[in-house]
ROSE-4610 file (N, C-alpha, C; in Angstrom, 1 decimal, always signed):
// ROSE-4610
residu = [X/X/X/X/X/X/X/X/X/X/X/X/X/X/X/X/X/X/X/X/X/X/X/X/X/X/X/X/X/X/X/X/X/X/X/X/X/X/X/X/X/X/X/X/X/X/X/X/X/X/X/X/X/X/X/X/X/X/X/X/X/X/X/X/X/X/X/X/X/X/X/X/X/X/X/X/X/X/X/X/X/X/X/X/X/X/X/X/X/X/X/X/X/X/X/X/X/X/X/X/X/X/X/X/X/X/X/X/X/X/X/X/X/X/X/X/X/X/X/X/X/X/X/X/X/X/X/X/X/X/X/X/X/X/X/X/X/X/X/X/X/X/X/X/X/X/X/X/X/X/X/X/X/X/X/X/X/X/X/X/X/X/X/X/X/X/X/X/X/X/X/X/X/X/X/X/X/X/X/X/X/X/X/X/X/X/X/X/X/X/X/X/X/X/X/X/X/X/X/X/X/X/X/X/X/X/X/X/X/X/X/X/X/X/X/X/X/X/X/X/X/X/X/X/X/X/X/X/X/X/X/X/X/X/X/X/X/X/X/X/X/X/X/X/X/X/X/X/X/X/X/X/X/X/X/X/X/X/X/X/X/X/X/X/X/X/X/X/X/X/X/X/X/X/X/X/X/X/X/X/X/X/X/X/X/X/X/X/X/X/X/X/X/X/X/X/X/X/X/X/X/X/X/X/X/X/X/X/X/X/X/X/X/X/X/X/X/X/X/X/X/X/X/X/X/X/X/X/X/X/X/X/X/X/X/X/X/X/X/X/X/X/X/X/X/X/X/X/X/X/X/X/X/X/X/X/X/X/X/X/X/X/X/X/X/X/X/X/X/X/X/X/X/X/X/X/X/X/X/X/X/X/X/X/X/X/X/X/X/X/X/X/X/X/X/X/X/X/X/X/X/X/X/X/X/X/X/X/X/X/X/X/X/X/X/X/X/X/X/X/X/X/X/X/X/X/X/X/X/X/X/X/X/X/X/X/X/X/X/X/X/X/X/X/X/X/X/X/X/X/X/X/X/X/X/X/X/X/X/X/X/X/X/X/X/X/X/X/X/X/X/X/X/X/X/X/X/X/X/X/X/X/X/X/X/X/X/X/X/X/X/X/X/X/X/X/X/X/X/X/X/X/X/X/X/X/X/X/X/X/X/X/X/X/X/X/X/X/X/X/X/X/X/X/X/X/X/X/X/X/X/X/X/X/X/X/X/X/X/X/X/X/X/X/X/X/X/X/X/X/X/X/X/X/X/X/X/X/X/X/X/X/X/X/X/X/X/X/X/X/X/X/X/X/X/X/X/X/X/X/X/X/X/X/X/X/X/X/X/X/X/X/X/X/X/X/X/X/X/X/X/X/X/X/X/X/X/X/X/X/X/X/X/X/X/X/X/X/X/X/X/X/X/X/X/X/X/X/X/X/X/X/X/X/X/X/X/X/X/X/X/X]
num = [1/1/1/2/2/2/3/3/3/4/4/4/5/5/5/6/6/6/7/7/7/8/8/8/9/9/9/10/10/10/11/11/11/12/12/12/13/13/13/14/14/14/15/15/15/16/16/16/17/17/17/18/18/18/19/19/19/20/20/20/21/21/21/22/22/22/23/23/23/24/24/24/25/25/25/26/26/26/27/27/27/28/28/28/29/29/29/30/30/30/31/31/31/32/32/32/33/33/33/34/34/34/35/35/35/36/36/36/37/37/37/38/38/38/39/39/39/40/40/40/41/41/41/42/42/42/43/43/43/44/44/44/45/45/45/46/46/46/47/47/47/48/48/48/49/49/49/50/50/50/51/51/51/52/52/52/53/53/53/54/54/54/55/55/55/56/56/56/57/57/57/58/58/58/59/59/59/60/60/60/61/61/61/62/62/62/63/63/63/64/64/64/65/65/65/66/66/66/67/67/67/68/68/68/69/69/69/70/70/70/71/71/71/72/72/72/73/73/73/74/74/74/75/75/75/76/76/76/77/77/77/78/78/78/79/79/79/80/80/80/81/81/81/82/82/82/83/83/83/84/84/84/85/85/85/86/86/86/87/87/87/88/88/88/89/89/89/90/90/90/91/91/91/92/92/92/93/93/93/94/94/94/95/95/95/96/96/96/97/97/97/98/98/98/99/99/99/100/100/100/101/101/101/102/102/102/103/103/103/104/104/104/105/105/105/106/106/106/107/107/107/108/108/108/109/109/109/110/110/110/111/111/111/112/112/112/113/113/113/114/114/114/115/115/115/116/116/116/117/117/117/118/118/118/119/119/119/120/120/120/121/121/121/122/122/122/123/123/123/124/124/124/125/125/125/126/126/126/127/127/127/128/128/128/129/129/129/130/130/130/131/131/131/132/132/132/133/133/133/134/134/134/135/135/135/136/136/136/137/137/137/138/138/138/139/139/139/140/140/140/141/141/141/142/142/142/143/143/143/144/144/144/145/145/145/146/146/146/147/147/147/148/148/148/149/149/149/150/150/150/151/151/151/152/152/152/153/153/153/154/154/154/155/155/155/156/156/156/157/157/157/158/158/158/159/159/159/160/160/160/161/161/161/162/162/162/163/163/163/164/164/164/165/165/165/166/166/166/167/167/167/168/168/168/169/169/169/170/170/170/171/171/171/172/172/172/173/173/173/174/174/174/175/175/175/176/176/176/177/177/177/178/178/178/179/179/179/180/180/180/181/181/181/182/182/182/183/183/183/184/184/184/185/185/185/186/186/186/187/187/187/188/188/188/189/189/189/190/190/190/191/191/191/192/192/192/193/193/193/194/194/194/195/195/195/196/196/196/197/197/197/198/198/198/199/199/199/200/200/200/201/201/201/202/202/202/203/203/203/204/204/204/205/205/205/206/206/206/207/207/207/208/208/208/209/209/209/210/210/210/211/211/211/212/212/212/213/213/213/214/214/214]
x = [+0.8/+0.0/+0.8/+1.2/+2.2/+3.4/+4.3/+5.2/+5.2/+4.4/+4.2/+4.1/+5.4/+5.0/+4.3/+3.7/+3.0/+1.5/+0.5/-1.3/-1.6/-1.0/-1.7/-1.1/+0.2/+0.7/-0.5/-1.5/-2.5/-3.0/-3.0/-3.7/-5.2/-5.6/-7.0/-7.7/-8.7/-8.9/-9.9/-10.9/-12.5/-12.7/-13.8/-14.4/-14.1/-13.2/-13.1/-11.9/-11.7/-11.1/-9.8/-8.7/-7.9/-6.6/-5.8/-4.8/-3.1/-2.7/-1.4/-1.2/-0.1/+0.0/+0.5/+1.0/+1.4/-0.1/-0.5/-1.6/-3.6/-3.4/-4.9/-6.1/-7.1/-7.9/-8.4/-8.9/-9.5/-10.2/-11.1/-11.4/-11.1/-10.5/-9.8/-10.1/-11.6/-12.5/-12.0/-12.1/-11.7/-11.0/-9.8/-8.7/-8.1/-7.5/-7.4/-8.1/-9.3/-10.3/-10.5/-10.0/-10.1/-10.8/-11.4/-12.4/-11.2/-10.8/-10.2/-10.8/-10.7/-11.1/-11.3/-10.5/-10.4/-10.7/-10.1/-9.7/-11.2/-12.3/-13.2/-12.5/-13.1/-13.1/-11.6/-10.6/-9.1/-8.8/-8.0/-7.6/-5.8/-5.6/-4.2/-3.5/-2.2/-1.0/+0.6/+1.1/+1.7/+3.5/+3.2/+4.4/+5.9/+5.6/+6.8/+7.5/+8.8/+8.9/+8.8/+9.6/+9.7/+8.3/+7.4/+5.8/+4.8/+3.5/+2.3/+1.7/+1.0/+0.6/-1.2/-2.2/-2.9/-3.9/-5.5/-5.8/-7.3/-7.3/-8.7/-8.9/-10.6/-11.7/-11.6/-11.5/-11.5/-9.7/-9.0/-7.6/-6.7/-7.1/-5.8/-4.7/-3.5/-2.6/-1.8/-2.1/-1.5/+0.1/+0.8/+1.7/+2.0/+2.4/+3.0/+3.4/+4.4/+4.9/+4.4/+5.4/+5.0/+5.6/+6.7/+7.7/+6.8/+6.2/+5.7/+4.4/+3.6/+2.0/+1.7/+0.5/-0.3/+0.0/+0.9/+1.9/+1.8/+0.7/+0.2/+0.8/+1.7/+2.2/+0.7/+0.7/-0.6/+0.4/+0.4/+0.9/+0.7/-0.4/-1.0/-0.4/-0.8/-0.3/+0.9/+2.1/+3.5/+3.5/+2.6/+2.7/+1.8/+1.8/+1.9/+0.5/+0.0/-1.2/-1.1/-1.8/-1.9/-3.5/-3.4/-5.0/-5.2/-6.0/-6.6/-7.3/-7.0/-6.5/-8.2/-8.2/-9.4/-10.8/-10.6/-11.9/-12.4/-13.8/-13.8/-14.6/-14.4/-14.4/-13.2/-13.1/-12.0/-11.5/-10.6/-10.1/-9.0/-8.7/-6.8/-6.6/-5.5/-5.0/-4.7/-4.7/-4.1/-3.3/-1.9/-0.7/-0.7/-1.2/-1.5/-2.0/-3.2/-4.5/-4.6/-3.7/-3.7/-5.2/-6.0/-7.2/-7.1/-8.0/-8.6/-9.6/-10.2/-11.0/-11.7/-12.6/-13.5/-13.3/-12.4/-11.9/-12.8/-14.2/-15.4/-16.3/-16.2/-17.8/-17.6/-18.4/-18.4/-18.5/-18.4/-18.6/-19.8/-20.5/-21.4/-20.6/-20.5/-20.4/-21.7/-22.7/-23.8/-23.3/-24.7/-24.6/-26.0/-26.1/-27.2/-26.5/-28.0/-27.8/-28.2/-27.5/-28.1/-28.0/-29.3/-30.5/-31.2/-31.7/-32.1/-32.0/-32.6/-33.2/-31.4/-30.5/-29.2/-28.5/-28.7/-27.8/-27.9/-27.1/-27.0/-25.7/-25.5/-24.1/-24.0/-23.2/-23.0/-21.3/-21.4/-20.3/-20.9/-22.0/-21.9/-22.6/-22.3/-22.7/-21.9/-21.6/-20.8/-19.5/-18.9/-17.3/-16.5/-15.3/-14.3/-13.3/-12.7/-11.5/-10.1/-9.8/-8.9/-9.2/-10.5/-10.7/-10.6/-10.9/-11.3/-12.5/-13.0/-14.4/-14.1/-15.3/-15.2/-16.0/-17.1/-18.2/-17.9/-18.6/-18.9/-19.9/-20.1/-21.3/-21.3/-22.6/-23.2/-24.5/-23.7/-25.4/-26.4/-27.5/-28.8/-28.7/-29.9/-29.9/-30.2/-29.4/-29.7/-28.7/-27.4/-26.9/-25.5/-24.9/-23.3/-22.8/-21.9/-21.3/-20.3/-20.6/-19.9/-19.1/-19.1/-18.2/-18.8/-18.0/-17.8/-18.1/-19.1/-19.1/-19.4/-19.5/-19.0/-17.7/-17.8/-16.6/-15.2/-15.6/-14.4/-14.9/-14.2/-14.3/-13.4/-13.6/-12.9/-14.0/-13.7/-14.3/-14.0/-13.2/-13.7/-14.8/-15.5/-16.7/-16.5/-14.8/-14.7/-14.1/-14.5/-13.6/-13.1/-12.0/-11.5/-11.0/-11.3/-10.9/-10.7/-9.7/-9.4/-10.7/-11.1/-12.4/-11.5/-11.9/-11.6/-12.5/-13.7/-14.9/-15.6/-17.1/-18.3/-18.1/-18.5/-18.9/-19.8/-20.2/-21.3/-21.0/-21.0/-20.3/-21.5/-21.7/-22.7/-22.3/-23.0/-22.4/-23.3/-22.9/-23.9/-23.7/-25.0/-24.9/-25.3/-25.3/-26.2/-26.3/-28.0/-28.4/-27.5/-27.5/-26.5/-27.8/-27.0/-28.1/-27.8/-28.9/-28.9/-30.0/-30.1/-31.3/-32.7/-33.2/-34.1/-34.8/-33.3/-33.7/-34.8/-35.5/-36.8/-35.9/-36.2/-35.4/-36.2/-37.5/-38.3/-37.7/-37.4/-36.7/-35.1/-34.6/-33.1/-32.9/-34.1/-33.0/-33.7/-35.0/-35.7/-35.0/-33.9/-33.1/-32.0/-31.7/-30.0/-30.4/-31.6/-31.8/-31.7/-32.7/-32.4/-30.8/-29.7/-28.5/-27.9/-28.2/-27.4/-27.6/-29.1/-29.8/-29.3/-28.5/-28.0/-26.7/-25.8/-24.6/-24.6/-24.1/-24.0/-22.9/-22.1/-20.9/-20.9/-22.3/-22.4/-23.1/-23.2/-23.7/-25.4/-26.1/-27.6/-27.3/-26.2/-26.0/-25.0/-24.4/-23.8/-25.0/-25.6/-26.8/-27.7/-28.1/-28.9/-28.1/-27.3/-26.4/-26.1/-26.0/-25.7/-26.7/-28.4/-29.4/-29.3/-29.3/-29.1/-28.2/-27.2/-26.4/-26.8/-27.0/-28.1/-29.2/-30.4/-31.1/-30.3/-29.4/-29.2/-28.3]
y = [-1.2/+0.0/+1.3/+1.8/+2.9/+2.7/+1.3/+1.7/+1.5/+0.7/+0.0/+1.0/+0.6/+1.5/+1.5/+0.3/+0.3/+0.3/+0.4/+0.4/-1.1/-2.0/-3.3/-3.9/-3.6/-3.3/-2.9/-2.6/-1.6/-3.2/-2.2/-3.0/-2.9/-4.1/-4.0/-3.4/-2.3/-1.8/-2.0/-1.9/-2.3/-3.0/-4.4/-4.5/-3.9/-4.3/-4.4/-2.9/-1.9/-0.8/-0.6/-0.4/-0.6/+0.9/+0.8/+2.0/+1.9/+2.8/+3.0/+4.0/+4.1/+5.8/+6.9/+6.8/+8.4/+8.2/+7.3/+7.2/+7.4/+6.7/+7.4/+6.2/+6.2/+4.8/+4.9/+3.6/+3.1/+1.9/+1.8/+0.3/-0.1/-1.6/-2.4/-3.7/-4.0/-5.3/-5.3/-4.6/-4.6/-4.0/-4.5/-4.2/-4.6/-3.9/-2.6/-1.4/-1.5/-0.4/-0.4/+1.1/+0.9/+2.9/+2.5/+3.7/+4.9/+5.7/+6.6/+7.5/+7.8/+8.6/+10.2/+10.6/+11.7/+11.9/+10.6/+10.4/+10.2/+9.4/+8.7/+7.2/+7.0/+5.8/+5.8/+5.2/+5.2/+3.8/+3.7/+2.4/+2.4/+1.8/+1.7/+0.9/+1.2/+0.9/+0.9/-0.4/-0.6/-0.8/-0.9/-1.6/-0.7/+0.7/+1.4/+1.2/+0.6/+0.6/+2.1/+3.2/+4.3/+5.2/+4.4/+5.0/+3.9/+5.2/+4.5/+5.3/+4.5/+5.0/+5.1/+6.2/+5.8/+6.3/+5.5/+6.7/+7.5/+8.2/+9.2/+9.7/+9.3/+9.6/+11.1/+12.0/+13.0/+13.7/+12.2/+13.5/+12.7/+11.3/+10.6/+10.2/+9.3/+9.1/+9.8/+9.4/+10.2/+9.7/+9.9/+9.2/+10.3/+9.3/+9.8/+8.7/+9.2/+7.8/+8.7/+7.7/+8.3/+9.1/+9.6/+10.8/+12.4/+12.5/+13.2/+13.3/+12.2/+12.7/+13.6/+14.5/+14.6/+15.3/+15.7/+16.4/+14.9/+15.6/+14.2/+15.1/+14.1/+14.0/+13.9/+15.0/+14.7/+14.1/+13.0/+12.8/+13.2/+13.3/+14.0/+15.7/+16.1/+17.5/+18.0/+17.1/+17.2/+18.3/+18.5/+19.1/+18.7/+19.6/+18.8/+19.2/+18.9/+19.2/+18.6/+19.4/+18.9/+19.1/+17.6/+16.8/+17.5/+18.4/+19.0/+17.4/+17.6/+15.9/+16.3/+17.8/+17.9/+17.6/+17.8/+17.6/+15.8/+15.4/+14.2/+14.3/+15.3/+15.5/+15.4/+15.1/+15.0/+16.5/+17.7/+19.1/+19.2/+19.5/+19.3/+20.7/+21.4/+22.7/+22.8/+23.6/+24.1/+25.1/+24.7/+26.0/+27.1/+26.6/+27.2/+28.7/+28.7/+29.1/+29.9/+28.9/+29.3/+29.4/+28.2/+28.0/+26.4/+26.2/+25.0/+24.9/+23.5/+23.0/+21.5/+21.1/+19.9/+19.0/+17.8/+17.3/+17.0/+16.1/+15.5/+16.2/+17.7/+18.7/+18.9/+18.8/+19.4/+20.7/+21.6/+23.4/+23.0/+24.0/+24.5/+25.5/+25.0/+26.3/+26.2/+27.9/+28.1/+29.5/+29.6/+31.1/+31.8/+32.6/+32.9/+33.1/+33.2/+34.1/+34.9/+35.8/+37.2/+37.4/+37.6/+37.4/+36.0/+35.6/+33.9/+33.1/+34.0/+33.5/+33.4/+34.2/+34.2/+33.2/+32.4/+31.3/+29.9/+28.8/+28.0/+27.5/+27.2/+27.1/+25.1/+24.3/+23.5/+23.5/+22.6/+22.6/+23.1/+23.7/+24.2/+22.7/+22.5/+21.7/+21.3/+20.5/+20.4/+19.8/+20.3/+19.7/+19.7/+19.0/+18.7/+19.6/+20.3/+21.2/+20.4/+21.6/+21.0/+20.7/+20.2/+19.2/+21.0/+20.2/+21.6/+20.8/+22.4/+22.9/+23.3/+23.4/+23.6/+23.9/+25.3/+26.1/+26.3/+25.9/+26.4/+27.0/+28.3/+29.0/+28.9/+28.3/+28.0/+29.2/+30.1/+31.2/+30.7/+31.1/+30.9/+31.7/+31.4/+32.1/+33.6/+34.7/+36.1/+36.6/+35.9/+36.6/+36.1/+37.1/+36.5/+36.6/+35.9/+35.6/+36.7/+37.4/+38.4/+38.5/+37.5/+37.1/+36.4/+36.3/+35.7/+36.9/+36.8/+37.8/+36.7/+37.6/+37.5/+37.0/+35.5/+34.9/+35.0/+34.9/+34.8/+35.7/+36.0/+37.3/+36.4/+37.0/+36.3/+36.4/+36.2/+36.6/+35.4/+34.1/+33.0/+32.8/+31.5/+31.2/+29.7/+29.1/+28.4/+28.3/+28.2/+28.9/+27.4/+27.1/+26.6/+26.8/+26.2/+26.9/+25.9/+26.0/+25.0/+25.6/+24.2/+24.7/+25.1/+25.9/+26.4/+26.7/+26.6/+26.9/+27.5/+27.4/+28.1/+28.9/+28.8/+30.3/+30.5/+31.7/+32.2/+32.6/+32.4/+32.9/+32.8/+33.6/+34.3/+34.7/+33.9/+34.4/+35.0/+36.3/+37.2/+37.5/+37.4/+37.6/+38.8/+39.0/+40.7/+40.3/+40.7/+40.4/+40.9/+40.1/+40.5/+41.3/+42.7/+43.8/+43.0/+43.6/+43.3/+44.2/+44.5/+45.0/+45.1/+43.7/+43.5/+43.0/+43.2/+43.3/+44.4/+43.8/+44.7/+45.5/+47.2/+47.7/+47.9/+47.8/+47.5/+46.4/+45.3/+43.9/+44.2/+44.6/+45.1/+45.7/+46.8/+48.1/+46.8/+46.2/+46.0/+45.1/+43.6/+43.1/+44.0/+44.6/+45.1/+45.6/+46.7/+47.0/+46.0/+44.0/+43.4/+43.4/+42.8/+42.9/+43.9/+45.0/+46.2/+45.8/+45.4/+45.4/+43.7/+43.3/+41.8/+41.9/+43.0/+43.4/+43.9/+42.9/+43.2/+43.8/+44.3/+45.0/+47.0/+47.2/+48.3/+49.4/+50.2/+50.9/+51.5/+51.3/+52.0/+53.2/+54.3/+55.3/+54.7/+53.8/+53.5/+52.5/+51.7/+51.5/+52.5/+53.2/+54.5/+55.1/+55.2/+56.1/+55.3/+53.7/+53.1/+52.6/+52.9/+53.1/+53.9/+55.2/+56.5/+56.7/+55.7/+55.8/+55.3/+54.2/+53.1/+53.8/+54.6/+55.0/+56.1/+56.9/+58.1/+57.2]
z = [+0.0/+0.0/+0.0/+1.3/+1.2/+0.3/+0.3/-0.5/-1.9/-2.0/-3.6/-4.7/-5.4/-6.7/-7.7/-8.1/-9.1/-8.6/-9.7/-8.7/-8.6/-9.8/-9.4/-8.3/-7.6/-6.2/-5.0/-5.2/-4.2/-3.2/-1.9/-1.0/-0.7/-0.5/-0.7/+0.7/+0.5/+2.0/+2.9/+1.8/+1.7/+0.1/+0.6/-0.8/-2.7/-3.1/-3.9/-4.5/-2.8/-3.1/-2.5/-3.6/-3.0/-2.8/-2.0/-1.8/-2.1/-2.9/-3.1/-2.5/-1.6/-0.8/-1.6/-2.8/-3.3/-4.8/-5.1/-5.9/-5.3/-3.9/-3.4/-3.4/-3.4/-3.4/-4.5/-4.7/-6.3/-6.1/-7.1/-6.9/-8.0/-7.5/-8.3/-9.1/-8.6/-9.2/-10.3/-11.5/-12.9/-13.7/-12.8/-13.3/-14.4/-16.0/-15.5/-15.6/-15.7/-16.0/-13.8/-13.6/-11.8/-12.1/-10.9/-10.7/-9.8/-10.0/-9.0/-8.3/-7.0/-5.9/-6.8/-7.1/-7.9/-9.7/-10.4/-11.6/-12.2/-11.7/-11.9/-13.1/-14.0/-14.9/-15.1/-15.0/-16.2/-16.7/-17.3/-17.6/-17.8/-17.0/-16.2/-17.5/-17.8/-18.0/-17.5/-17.6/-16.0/-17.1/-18.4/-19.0/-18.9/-18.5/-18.2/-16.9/-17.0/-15.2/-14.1/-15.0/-14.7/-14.0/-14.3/-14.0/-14.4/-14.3/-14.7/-16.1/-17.1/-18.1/-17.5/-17.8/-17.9/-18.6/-19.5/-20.5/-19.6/-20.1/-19.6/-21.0/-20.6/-21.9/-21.8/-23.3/-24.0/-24.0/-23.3/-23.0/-23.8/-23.2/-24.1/-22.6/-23.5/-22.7/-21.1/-20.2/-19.6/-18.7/-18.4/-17.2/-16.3/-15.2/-13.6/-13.2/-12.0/-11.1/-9.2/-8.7/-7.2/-7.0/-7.6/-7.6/-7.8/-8.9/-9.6/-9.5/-9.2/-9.0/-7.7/-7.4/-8.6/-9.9/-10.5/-11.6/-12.7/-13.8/-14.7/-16.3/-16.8/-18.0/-19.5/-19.9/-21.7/-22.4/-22.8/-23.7/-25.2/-25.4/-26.9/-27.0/-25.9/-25.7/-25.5/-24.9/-24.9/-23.5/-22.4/-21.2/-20.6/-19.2/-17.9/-17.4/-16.6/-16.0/-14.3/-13.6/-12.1/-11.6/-10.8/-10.3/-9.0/-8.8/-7.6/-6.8/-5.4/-5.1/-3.7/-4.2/-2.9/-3.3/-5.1/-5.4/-5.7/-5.8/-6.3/-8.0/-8.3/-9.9/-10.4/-11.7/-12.0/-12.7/-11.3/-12.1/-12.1/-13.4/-14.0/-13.7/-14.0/-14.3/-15.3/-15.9/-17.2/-17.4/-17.7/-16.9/-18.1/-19.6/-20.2/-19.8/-20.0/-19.6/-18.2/-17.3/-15.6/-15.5/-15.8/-14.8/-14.6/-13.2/-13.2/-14.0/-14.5/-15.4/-15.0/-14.9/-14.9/-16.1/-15.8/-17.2/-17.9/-17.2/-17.5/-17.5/-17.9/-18.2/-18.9/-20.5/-22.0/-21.7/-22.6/-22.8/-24.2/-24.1/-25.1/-26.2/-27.3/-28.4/-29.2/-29.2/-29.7/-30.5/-31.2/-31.8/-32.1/-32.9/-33.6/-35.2/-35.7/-37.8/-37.7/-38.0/-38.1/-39.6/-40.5/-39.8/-40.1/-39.6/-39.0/-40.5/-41.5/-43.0/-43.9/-43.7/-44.2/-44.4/-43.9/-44.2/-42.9/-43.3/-41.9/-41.2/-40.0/-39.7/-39.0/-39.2/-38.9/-38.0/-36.9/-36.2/-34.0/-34.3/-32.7/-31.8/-30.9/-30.1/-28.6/-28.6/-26.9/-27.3/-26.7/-26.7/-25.7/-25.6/-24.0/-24.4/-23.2/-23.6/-24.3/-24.9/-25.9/-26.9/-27.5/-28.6/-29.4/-31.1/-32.0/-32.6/-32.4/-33.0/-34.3/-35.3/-37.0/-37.1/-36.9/-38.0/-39.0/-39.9/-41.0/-41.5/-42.3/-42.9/-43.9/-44.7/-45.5/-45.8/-46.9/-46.9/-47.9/-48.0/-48.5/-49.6/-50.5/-51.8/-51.5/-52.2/-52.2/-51.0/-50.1/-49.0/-49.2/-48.9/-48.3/-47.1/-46.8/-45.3/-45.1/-43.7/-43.6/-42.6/-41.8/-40.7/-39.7/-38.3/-37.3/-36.2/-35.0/-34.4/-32.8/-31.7/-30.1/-30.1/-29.2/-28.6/-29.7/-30.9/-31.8/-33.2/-33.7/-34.7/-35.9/-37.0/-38.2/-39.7/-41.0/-41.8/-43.0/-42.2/-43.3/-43.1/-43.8/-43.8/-43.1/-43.0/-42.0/-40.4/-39.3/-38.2/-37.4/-37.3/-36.6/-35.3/-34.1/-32.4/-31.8/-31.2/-30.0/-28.8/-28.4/-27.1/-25.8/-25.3/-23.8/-22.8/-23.3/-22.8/-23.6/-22.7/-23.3/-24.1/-25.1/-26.4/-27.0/-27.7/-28.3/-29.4/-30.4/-31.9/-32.7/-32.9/-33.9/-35.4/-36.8/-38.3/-38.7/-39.5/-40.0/-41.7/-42.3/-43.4/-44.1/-45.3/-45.8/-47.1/-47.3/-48.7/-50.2/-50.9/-52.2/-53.3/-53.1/-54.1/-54.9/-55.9/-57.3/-58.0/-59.4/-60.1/-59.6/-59.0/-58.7/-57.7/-56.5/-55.1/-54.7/-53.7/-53.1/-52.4/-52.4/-51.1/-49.9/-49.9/-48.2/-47.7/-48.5/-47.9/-47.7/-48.2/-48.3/-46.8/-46.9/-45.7/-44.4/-44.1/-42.9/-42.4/-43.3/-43.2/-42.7/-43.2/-42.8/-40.9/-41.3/-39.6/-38.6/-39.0/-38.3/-37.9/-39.0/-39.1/-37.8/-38.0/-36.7/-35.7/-35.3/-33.9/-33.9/-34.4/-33.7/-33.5/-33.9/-33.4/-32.4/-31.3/-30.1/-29.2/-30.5/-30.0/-30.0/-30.5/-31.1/-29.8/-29.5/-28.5/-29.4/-28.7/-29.3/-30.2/-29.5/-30.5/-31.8/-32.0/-33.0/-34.1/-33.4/-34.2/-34.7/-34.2/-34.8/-36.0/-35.7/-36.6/-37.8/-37.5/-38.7/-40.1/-39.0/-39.7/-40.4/-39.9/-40.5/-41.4/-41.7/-43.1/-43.6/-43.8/-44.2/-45.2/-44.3/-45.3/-46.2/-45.5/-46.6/-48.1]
């Protein structure tokens, strides 16, 4: 228990759960899929003598030994992360970033269309930090894509982001004049357009109307 270095090493303490002293309690029925106090689900790899390999769903490879835990090696990511040992969620740090993070809580990326009829976006839904996200805008007949607006800004019509959390990214389109575009549909459109820019102060909307009509 306390001295054992490896987890299949662990003493058993109660029923089916067992302790390594620089690793923590787990249960070990099915091993190597073991439940950790902190980690929840992992699946243990033991073939390095130097440590422990182990994977966690959305992160990938991880290692530590008893030297170095709670200080957990990403393998995919080529740096380091450290297990807050107080919580029983599983929260990494991200030295990146300098926050804590819930390895096992998706984030939401949503948006709006401005305006709703402009076009459609595929890519928003839930994702684990780290992974990447892909919107893409697809406009509708009579509009073109005119960017990327809140959490991220940009003016392809594809946006690629690493997730870090929740966002709100909103694509906006504007009808493509032509000869025989309507202009009651033209301008009533575009007004929606301003009043969905949420970066704009009431006086800069007004005003943008007001160039708009002149």
């Amino acid at each position: 228990g306390e001295s054992a270095e490896s987890v299949s090493e662990g003493v058993e303490v109660v029923a089916g759960w067992n302790k390594v002293g620089w690793f923590g309690f787990f249960f070990a029925k099915f091993y190597p899929w073991v439940y950790h106090q902190n980690l929840g689900w992992i699946y243990v790899s033991e073939k390095d003598p130097g440590g422990t390999w182990f994977h966690f769903e959305h992160i990938g490879w991880i290692w530590t030994n008893k030297d170095t835990f709670p200080s957990l090696y990403l393998h995919d990511r080529k740096e380091w992360t450290y297990l807050d040992l107080s919580r029983p969620q599983p929260t990494l740090y991200d030295y990146r970033d300098k926050t804590w993070f819930q390895a096992g809580r998706p984030y939401v990326i949503q948006g709006s269309l401005i305006p709703a009829n402009g076009g459609t976006v595929t890519g928003y839904g839930e994702y684990y930090r780290w992974e990447s996200a892909t919107l893409s805008a697809t406009v509708s007949e009579g509009y073109r894509f005119t960017g990327w607006g809140g959490d991220y800004q940009g003016d392809s019509s594809q946006a690629v982001l690493e997730v870090l959390g929740d966002a709100t990214i909103d694509a906006t389109f504007v009808p493509v004049i032509t000869p025989n575009s309507d202009p009651g549909k033209i301008v009533s459109e575009s007004f929606d357009l301003i009043k969905g820019m949420k970066d704009l102060t009431p006086e800069q909307q007004e005003r943008s109307m007001a160039e708009l009509l002149i």
